[in-house]
Structures are given as structure tokens and as C-alpha cells.
PDB file of N, CA, C, O and CB in Angstrom:
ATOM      1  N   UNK A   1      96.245  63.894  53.096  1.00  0.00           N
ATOM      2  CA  UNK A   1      95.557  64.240  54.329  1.00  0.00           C
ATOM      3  C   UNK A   1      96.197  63.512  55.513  1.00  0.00           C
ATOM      4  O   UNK A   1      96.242  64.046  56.621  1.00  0.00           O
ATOM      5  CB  UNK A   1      94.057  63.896  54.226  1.00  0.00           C
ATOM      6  N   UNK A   2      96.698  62.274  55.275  1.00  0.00           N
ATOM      7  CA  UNK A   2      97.219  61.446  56.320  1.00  0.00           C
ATOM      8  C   UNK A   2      98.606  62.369  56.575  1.00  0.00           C
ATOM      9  O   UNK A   2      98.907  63.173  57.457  1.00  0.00           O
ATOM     10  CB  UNK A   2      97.450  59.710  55.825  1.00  0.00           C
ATOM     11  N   UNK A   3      99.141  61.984  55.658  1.00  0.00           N
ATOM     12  CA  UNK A   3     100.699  62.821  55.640  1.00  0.00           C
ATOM     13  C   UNK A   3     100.357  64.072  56.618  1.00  0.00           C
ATOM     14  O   UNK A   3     100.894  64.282  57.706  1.00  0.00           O
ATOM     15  CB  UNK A   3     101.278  63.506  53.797  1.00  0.00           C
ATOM     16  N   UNK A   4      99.137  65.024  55.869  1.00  0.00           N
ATOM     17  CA  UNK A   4      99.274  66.211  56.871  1.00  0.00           C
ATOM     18  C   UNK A   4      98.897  66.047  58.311  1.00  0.00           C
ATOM     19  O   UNK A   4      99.350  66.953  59.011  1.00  0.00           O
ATOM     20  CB  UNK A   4      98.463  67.308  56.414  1.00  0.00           C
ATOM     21  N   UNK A   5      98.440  65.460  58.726  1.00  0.00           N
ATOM     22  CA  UNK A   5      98.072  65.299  60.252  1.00  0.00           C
ATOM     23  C   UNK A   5      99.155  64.654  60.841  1.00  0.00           C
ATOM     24  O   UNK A   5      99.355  65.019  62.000  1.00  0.00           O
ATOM     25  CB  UNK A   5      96.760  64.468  60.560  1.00  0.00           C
ATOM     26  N   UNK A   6     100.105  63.600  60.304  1.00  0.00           N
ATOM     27  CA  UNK A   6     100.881  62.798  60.987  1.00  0.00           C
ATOM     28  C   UNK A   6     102.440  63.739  61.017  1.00  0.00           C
ATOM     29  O   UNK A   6     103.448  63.400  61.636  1.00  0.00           O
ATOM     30  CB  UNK A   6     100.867  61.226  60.205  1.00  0.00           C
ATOM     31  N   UNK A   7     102.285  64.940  60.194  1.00  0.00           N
ATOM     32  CA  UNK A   7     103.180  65.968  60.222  1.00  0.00           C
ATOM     33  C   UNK A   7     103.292  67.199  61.381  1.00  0.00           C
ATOM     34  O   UNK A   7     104.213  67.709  62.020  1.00  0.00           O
ATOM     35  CB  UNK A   7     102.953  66.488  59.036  1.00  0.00           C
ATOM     36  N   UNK A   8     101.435  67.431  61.258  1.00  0.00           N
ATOM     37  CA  UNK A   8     101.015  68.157  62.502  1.00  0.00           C
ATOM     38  C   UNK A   8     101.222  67.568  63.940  1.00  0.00           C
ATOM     39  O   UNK A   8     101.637  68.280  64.855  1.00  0.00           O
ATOM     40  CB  UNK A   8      99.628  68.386  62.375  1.00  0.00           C
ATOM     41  N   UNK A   9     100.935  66.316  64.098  1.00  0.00           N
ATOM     42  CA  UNK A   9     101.331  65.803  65.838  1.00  0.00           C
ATOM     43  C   UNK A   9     102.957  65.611  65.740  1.00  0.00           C
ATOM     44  O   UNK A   9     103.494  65.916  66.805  1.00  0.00           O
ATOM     45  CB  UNK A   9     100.453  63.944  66.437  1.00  0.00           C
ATOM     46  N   UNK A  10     103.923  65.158  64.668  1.00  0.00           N
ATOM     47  CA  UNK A  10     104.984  65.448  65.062  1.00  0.00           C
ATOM     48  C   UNK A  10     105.574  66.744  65.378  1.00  0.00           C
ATOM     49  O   UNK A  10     106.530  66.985  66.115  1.00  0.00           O
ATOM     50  CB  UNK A  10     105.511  64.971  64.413  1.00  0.00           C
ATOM     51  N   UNK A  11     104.957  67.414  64.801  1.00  0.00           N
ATOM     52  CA  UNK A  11     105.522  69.053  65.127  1.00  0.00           C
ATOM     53  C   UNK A  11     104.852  69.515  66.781  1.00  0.00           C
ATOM     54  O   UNK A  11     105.641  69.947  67.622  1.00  0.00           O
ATOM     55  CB  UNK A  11     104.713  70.407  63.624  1.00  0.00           C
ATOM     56  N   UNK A  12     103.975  69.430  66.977  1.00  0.00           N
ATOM     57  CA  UNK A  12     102.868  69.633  68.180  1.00  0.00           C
ATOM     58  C   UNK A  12     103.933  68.551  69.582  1.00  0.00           C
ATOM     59  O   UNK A  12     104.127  69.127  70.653  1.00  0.00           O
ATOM     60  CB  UNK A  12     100.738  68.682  67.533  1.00  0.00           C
ATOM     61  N   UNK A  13     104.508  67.084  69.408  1.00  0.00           N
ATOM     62  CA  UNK A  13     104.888  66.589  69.703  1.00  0.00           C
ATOM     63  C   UNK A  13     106.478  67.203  70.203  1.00  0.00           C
ATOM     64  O   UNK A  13     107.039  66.942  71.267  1.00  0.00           O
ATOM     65  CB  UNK A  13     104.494  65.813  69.005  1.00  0.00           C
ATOM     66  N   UNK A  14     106.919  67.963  69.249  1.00  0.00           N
ATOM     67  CA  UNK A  14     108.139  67.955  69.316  1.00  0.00           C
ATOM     68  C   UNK A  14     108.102  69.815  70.017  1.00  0.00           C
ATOM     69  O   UNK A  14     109.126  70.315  70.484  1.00  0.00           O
ATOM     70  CB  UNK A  14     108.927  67.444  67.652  1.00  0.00           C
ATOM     71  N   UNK A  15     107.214  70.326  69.973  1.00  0.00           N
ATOM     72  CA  UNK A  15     107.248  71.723  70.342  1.00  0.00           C
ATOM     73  C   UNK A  15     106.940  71.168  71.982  1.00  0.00           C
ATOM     74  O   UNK A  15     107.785  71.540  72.797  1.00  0.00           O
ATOM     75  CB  UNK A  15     105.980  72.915  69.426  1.00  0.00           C
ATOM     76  N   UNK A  16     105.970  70.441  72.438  1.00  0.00           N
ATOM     77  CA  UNK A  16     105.691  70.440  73.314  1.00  0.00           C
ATOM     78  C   UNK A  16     107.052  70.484  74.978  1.00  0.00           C
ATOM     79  O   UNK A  16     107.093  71.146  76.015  1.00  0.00           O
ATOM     80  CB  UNK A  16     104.821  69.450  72.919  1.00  0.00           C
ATOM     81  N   UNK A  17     107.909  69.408  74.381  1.00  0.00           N
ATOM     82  CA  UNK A  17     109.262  69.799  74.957  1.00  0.00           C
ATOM     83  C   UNK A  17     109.845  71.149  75.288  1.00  0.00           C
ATOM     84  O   UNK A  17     110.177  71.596  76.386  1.00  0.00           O
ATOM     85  CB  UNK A  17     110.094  69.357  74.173  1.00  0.00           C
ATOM     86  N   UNK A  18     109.908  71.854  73.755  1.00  0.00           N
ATOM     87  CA  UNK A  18     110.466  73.195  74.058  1.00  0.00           C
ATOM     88  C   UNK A  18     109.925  73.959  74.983  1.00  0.00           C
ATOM     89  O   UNK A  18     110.747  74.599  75.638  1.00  0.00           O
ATOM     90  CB  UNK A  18     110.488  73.940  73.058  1.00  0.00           C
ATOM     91  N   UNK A  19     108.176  74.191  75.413  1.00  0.00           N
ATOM     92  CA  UNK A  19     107.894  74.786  76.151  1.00  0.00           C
ATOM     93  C   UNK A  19     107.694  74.210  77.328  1.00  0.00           C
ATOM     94  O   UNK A  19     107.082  75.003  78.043  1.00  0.00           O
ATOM     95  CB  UNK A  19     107.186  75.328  75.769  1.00  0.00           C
ATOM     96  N   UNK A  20     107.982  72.900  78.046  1.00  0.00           N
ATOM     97  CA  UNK A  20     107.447  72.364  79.278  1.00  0.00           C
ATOM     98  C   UNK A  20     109.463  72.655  79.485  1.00  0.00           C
ATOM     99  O   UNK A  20     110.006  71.986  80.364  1.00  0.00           O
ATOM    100  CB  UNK A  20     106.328  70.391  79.326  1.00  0.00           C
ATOM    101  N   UNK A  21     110.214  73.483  78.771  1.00  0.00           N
ATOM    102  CA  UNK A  21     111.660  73.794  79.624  1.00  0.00           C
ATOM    103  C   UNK A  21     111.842  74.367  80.468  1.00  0.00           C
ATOM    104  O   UNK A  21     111.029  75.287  80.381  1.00  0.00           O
ATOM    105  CB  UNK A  21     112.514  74.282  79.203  1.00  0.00           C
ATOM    106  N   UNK A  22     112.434  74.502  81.386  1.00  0.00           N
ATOM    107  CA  UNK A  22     112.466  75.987  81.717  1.00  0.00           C
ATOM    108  C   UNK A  22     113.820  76.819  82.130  1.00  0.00           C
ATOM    109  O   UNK A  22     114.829  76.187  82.444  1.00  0.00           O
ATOM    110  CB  UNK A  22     111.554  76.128  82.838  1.00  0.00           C
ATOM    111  N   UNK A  23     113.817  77.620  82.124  1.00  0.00           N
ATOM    112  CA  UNK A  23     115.335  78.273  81.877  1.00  0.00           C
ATOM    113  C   UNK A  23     116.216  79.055  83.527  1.00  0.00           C
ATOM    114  O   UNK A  23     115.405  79.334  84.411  1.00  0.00           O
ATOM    115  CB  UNK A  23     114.980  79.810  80.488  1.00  0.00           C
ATOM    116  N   UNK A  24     116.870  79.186  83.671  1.00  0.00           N
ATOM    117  CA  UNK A  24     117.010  79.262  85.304  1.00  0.00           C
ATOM    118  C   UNK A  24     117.075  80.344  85.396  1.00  0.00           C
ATOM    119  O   UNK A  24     116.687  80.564  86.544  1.00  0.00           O
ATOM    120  CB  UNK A  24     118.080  78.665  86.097  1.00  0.00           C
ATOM    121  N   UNK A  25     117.431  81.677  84.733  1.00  0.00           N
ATOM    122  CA  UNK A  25     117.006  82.798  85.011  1.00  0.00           C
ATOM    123  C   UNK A  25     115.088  83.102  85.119  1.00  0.00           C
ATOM    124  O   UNK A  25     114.194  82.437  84.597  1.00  0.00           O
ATOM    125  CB  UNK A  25     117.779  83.554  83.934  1.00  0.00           C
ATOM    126  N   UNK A  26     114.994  84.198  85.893  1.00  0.00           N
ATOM    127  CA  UNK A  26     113.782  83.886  85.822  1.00  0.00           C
ATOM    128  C   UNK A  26     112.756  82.937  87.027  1.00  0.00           C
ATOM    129  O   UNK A  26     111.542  82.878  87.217  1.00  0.00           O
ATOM    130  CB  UNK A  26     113.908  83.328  84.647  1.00  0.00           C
ATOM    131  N   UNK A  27     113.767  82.381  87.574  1.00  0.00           N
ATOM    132  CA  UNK A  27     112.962  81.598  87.950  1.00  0.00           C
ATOM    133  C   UNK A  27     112.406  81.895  89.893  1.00  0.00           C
ATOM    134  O   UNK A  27     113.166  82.000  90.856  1.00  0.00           O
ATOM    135  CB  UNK A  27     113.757  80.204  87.506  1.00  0.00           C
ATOM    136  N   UNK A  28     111.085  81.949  89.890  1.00  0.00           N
ATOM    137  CA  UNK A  28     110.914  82.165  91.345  1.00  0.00           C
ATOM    138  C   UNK A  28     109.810  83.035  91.611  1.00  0.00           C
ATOM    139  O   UNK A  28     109.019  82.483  90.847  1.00  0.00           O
ATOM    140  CB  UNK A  28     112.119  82.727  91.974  1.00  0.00           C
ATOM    141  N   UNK A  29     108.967  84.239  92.252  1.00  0.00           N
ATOM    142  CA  UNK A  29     107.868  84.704  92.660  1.00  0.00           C
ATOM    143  C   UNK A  29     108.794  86.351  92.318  1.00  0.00           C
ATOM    144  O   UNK A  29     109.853  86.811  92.744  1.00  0.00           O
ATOM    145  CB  UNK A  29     107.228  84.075  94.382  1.00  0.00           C
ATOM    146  N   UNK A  30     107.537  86.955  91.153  1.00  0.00           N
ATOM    147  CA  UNK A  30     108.290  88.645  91.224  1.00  0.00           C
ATOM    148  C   UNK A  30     107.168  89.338  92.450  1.00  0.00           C
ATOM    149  O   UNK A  30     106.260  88.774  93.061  1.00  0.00           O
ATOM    150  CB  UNK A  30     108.145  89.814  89.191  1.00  0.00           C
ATOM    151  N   UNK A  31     107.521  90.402  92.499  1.00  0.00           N
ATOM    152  CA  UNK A  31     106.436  91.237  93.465  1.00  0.00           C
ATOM    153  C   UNK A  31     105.554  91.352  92.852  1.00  0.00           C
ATOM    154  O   UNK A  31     104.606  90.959  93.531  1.00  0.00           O
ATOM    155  CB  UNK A  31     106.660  92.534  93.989  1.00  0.00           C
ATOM    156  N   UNK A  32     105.135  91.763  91.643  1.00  0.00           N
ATOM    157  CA  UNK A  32     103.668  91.808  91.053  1.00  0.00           C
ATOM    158  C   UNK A  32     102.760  90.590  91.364  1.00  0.00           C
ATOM    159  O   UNK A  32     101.576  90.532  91.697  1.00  0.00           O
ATOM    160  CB  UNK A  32     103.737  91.914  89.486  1.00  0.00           C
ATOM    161  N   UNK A  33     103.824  89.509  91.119  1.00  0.00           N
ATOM    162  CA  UNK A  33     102.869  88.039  91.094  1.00  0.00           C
ATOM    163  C   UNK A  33     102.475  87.948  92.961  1.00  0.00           C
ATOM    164  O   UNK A  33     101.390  87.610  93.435  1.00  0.00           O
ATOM    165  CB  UNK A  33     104.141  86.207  90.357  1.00  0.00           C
ATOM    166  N   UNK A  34     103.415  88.261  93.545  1.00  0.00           N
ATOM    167  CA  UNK A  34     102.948  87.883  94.940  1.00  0.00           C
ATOM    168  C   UNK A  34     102.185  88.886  95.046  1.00  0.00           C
ATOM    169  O   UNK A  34     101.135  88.338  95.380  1.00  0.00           O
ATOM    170  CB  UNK A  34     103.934  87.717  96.116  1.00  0.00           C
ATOM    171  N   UNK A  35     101.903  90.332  94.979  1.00  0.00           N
ATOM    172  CA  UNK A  35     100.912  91.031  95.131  1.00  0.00           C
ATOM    173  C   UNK A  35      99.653  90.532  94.719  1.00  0.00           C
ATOM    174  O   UNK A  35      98.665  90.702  95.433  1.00  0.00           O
ATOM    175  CB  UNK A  35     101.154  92.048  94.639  1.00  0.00           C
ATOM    176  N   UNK A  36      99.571  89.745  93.296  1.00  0.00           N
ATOM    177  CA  UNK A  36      98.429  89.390  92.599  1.00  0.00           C
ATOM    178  C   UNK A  36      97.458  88.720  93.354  1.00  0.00           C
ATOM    179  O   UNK A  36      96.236  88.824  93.457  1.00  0.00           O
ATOM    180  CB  UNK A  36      98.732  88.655  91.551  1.00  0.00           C
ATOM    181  N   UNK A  37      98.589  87.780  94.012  1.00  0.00           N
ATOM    182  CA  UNK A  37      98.368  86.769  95.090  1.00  0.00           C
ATOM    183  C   UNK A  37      97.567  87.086  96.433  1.00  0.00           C
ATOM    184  O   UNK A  37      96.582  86.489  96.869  1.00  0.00           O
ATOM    185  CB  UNK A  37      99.666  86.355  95.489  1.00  0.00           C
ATOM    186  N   UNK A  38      98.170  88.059  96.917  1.00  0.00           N
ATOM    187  CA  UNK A  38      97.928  88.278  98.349  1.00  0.00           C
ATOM    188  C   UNK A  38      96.430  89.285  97.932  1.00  0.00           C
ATOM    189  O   UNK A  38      95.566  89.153  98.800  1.00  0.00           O
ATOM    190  CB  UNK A  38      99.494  89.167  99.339  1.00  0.00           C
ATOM    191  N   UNK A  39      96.069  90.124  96.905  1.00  0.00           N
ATOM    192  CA  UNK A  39      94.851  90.413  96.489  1.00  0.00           C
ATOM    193  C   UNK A  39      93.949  89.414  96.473  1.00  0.00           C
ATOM    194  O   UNK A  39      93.115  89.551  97.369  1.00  0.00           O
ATOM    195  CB  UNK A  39      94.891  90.911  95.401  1.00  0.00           C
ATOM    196  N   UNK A  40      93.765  88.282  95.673  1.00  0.00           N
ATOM    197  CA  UNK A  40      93.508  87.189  95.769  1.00  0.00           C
ATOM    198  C   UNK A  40      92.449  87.024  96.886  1.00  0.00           C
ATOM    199  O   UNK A  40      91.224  87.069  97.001  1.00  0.00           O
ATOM    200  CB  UNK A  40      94.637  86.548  95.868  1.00  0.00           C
ATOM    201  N   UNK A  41      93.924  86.738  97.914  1.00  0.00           N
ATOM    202  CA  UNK A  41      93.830  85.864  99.152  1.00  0.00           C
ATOM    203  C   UNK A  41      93.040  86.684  99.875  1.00  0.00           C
ATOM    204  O   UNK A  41      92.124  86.099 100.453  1.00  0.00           O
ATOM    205  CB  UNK A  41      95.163  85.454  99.911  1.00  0.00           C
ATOM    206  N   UNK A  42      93.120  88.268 100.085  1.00  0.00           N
ATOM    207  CA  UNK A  42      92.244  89.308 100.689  1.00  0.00           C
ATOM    208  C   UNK A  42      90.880  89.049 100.303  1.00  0.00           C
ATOM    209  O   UNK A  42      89.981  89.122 101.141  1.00  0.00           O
ATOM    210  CB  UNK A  42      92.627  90.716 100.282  1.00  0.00           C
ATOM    211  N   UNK A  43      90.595  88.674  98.779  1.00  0.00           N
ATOM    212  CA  UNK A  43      89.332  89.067  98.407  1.00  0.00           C
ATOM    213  C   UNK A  43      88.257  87.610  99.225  1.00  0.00           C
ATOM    214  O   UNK A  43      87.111  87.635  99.673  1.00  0.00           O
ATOM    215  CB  UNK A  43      89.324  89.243  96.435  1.00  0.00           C
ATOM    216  N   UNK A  44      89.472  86.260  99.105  1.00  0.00           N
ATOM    217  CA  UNK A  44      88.719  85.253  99.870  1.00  0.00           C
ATOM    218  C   UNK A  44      88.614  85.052 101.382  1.00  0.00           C
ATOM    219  O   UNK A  44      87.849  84.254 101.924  1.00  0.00           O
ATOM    220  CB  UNK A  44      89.147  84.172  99.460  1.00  0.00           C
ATOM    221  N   UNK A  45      89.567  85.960 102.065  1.00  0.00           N
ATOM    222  CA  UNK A  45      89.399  86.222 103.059  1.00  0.00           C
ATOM    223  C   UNK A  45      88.266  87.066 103.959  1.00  0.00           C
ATOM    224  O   UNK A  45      87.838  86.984 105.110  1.00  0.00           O
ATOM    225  CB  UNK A  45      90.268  86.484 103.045  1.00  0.00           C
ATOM    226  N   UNK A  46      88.007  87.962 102.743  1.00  0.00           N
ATOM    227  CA  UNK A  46      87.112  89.225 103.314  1.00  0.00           C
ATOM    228  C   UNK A  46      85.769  88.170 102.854  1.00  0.00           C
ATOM    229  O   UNK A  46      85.080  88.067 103.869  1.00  0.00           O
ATOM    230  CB  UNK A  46      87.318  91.199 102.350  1.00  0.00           C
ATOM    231  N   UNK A  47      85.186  87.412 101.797  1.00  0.00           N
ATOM    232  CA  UNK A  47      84.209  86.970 101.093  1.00  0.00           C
ATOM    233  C   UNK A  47      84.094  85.148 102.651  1.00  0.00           C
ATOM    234  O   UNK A  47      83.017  84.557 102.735  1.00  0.00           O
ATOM    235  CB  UNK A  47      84.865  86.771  98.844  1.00  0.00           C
ATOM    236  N   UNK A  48      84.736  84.902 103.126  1.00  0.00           N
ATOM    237  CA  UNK A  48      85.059  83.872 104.208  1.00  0.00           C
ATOM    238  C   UNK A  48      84.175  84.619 105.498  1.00  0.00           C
ATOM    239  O   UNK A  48      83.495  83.730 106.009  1.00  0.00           O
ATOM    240  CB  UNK A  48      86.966  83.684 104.515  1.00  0.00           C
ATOM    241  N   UNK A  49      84.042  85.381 105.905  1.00  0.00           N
ATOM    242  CA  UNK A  49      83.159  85.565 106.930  1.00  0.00           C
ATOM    243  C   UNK A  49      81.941  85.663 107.049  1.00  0.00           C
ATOM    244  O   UNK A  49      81.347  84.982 107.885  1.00  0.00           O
ATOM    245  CB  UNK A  49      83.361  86.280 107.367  1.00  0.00           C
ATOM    246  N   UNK A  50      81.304  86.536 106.237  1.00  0.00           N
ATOM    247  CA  UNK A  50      79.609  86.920 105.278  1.00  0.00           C
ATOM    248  C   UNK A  50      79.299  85.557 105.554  1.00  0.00           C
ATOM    249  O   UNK A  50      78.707  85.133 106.547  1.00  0.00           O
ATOM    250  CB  UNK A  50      79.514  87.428 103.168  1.00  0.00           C
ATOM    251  N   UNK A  51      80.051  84.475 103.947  1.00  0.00           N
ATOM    252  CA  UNK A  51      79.432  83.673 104.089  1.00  0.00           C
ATOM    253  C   UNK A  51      79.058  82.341 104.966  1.00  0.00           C
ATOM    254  O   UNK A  51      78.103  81.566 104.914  1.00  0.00           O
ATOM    255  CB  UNK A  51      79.581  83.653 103.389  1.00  0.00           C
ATOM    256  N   UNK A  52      80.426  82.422 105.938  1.00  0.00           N
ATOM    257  CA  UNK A  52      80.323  81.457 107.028  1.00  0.00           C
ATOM    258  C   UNK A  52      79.252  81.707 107.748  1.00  0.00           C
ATOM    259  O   UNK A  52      78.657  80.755 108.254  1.00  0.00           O
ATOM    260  CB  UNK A  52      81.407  81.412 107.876  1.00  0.00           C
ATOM    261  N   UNK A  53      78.650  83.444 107.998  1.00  0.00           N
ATOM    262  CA  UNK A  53      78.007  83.777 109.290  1.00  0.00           C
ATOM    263  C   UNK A  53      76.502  83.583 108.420  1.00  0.00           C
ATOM    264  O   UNK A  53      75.494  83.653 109.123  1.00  0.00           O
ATOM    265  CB  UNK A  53      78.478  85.531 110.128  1.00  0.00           C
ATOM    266  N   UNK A  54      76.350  83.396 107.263  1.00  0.00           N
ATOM    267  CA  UNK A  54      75.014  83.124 106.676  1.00  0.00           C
ATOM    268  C   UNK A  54      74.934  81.575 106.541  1.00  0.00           C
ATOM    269  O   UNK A  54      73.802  81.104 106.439  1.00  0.00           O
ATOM    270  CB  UNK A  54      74.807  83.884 105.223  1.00  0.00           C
ATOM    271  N   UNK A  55      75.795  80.887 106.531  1.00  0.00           N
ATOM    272  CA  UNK A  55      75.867  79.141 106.549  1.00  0.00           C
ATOM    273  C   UNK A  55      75.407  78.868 108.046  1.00  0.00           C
ATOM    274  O   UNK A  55      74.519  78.019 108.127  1.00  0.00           O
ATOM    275  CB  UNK A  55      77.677  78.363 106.230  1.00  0.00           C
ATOM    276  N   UNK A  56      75.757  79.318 109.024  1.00  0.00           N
ATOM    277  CA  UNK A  56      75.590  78.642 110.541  1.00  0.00           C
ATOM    278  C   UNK A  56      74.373  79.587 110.880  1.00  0.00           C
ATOM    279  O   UNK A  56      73.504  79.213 111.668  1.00  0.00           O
ATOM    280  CB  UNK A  56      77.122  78.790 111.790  1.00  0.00           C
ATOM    281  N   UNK A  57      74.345  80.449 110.451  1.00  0.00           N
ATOM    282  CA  UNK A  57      72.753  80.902 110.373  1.00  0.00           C
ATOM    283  C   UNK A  57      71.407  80.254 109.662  1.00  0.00           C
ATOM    284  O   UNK A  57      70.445  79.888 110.338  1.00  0.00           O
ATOM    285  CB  UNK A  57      72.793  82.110 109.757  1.00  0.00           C
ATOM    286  N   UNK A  58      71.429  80.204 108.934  1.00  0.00           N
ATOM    287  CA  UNK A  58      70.713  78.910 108.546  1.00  0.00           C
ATOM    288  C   UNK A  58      70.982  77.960 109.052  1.00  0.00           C
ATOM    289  O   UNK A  58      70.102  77.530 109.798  1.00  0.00           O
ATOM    290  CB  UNK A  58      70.757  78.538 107.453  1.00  0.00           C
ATOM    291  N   UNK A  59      72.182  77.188 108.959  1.00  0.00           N
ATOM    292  CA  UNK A  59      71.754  75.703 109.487  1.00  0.00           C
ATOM    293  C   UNK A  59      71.075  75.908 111.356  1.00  0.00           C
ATOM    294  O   UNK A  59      70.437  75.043 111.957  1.00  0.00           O
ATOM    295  CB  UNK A  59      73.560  74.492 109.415  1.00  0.00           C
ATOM    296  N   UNK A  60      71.440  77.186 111.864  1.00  0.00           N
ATOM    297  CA  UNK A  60      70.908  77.159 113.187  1.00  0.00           C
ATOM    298  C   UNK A  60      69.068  77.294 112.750  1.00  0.00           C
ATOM    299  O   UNK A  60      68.233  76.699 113.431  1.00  0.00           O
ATOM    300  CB  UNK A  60      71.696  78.625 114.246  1.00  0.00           C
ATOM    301  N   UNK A  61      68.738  78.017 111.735  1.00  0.00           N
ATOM    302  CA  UNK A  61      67.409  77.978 111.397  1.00  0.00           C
ATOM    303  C   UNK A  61      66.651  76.785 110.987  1.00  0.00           C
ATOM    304  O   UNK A  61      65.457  76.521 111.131  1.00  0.00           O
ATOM    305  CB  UNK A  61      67.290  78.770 110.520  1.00  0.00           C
ATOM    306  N   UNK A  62      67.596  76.135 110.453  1.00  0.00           N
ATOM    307  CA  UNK A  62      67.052  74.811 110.138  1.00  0.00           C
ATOM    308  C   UNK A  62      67.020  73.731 111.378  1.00  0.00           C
ATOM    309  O   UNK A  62      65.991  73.279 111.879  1.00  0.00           O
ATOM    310  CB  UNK A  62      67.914  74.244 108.970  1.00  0.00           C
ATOM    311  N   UNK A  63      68.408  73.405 111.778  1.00  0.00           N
ATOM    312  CA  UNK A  63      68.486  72.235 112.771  1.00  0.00           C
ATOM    313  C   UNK A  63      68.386  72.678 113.969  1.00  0.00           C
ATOM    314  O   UNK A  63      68.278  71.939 114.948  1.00  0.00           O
ATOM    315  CB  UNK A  63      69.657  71.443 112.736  1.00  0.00           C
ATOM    316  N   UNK A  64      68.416  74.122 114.019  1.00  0.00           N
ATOM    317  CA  UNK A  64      67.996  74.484 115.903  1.00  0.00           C
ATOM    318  C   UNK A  64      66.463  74.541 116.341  1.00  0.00           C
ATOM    319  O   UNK A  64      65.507  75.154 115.866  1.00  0.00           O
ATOM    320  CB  UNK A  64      68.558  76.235 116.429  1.00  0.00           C
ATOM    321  N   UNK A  65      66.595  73.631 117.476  1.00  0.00           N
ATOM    322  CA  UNK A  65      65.291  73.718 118.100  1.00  0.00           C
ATOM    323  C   UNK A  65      64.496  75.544 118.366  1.00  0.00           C
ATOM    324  O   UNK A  65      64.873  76.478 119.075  1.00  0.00           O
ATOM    325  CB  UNK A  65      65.629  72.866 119.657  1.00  0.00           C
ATOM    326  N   UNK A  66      63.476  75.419 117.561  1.00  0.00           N
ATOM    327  CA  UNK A  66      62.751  76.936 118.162  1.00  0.00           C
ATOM    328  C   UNK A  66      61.260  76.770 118.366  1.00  0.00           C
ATOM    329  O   UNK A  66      60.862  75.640 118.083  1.00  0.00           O
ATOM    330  CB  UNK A  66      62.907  78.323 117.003  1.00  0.00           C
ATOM    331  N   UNK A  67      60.397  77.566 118.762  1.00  0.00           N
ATOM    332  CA  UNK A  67      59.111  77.321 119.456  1.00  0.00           C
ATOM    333  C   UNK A  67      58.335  76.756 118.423  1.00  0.00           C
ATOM    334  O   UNK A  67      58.530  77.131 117.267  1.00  0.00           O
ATOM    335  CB  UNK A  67      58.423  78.576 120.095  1.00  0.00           C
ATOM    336  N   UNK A  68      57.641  76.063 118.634  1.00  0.00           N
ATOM    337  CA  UNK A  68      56.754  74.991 117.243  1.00  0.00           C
ATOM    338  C   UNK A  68      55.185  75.079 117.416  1.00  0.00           C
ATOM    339  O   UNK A  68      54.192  74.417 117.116  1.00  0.00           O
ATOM    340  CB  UNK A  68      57.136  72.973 117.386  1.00  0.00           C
ATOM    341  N   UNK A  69      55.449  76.067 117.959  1.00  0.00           N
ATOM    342  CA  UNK A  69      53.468  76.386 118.138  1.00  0.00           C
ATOM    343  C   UNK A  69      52.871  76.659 117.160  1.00  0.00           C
ATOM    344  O   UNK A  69      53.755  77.421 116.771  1.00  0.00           O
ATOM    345  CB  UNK A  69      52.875  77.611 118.972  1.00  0.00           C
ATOM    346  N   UNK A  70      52.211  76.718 116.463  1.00  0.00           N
ATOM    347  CA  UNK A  70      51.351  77.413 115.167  1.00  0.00           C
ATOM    348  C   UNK A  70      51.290  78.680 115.551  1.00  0.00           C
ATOM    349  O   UNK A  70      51.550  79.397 114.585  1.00  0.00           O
ATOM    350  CB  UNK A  70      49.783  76.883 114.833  1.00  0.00           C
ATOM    351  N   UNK A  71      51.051  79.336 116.579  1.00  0.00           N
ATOM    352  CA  UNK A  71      49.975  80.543 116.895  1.00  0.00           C
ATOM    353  C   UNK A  71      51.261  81.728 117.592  1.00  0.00           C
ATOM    354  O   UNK A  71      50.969  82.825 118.068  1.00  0.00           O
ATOM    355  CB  UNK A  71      48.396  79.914 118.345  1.00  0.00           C
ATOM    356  N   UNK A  72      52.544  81.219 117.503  1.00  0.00           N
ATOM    357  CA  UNK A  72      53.852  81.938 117.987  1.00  0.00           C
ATOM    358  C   UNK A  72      54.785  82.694 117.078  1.00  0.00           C
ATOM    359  O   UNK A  72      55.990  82.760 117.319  1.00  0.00           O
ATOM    360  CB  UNK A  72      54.685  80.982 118.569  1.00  0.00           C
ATOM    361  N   UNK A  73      54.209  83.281 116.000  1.00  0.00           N
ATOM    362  CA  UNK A  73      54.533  83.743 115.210  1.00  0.00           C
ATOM    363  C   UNK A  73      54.721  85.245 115.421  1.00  0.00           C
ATOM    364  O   UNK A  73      53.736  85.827 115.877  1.00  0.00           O
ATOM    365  CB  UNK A  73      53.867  83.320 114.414  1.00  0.00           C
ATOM    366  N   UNK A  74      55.872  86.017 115.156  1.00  0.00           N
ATOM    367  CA  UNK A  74      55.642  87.668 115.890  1.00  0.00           C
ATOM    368  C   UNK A  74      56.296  88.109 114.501  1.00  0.00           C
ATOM    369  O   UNK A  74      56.479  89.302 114.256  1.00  0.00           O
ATOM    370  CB  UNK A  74      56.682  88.273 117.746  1.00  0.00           C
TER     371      UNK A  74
END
């Protein structure tokens, strides 16, 4: 049992190299990936306004002064 585990992290150990390589073809941004990207970035862009304009809306509901009468309610 020892043997097998101390066989398994050398192998796990020694693979780990092979894949942290990297090879120079290949290397750099294809159009799919930057498309993936710029989808992405649209979806947090478009989802960035909604919720900004519901954040300063509330906090204006909360920390802005408004009429404090009991009986001013419409």
C-alpha cells in the first residue's frame, strides 16, 4: 500500500511538468476565444447598468432625506 501511493505521487509529480509546458506553436488569442470573450464582456456590460441604477436607487431610498410625516403617505 505504501509502495502504491509513493508510486502514484511520483508519477502525478513527474506528469505535472509535462503539462505546465508549453509549446510555441499555438501560442496566443484565436478568434473564437476572443469572441468568447467579448460575449462575456457584453453580457457584464449590459447586466452593469440595471444593477447600478437599482443600487443608487435604494441607497437614495435609504440615505436620502424624504418627508417623515406619518400622515404623508400617497
Amino acid at each position: 500500500m505504501k509502495r502504491t501511493l509513493s508510486t502514484l505521487i511520483l508519477i502525478a509529480a513527474s506528469a505535472s511538468t509535462a503539462f505546465a509546458s508549453g509549446s510555441a506553436e499555438g501560442s496566443g488569442f484565436g478568434l473564437v476565444t476572443l469572441a468568447f470573450l467579448g460575449f462575456f464582456a457584453l453580457i457584464i456590460a449590459t447586466q452593469l447598468l440595471p444593477g447600478l441604477t437599482l443600487f443608487i436607487t435604494g441607497a437614495k431610498g435609504i440615505f436620502g432625506k424624504g418627508n417623515k410625516e406619518a400622515g404623508s403617505h400617497r
